[in-house]
N, C-alpha and C positions, 0 to 999 in steps of 0.2 A: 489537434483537437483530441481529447479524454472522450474513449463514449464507454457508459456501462452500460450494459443488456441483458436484463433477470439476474444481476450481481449479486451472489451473497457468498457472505468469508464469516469466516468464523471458528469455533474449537467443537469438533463433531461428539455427542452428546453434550453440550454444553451452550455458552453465549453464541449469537449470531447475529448479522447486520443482517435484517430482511431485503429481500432481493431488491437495488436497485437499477431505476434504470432514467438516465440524463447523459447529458454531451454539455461538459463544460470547453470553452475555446481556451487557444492560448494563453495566459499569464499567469499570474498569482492569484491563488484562490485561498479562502478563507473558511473554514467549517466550523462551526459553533458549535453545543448541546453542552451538557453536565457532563460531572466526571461516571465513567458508567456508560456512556450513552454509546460506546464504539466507535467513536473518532479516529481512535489510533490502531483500533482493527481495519476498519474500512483503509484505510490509508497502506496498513500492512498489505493487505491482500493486493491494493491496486497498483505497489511497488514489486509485487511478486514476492515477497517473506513470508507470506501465507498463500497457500493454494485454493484457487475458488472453490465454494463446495456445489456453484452452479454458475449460470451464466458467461458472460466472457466481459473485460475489458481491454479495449483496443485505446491503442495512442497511433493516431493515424488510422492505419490499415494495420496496424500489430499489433498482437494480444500479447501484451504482458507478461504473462505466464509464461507463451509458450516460448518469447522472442527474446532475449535477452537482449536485442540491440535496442528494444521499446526501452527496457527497464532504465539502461544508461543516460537516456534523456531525458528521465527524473529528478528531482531534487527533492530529497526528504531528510531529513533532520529529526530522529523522536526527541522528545524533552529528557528525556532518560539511555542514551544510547549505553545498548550492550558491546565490552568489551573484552577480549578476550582475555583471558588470568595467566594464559604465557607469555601477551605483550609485556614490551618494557613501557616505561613512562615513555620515553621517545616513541616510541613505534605505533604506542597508542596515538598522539596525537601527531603521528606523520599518516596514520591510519585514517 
């Protein structure tokens, strides 16, 4: 189970996901809104790639952030994955 708790991530002076706060259960989950709206922030932040600027999210009893074994029983995908400009083509997509 995902629970957020006064969650917000974001780029400090800059955009931000207001803080929230829900428990979605196990499966696949679907988020919607325009492009803009922080989708792929929220998402960062709750993967651990971005640092909360408040609250906690917990997967179980682990927070994300602090617990790397939470992070690995994630599955995220962005639409635009950053790769690194030393890989080779191989390495990228064995990566």
């Amino acid at each position: 189970m995902l629970k957020l708790h006064e969650f917000q991530v974001g780029y400090r002076g800059g955009f931000r996901v207001a803080p929230q706060t829900f428990v979605l259960p196990p499966g696949i989950h679907r988020i919607c809104g325009g492009n803009g709206a922080g989708k792929s922030t929220l998402l960062r932040g709750i993967v651990g790639e971005l640092a909360p600027l408040s609250g906690h999210c917990l997967l179980g009893e682990r927070d994300t952030w602090r617990q790397i074994e939470a992070r690995a029983s994630i599955g995220y995908a962005p639409s635009e994955p950053e790769i690194a400009a030393h890989l080779t083509v191989g390495e990228a997509l064995q990566f």
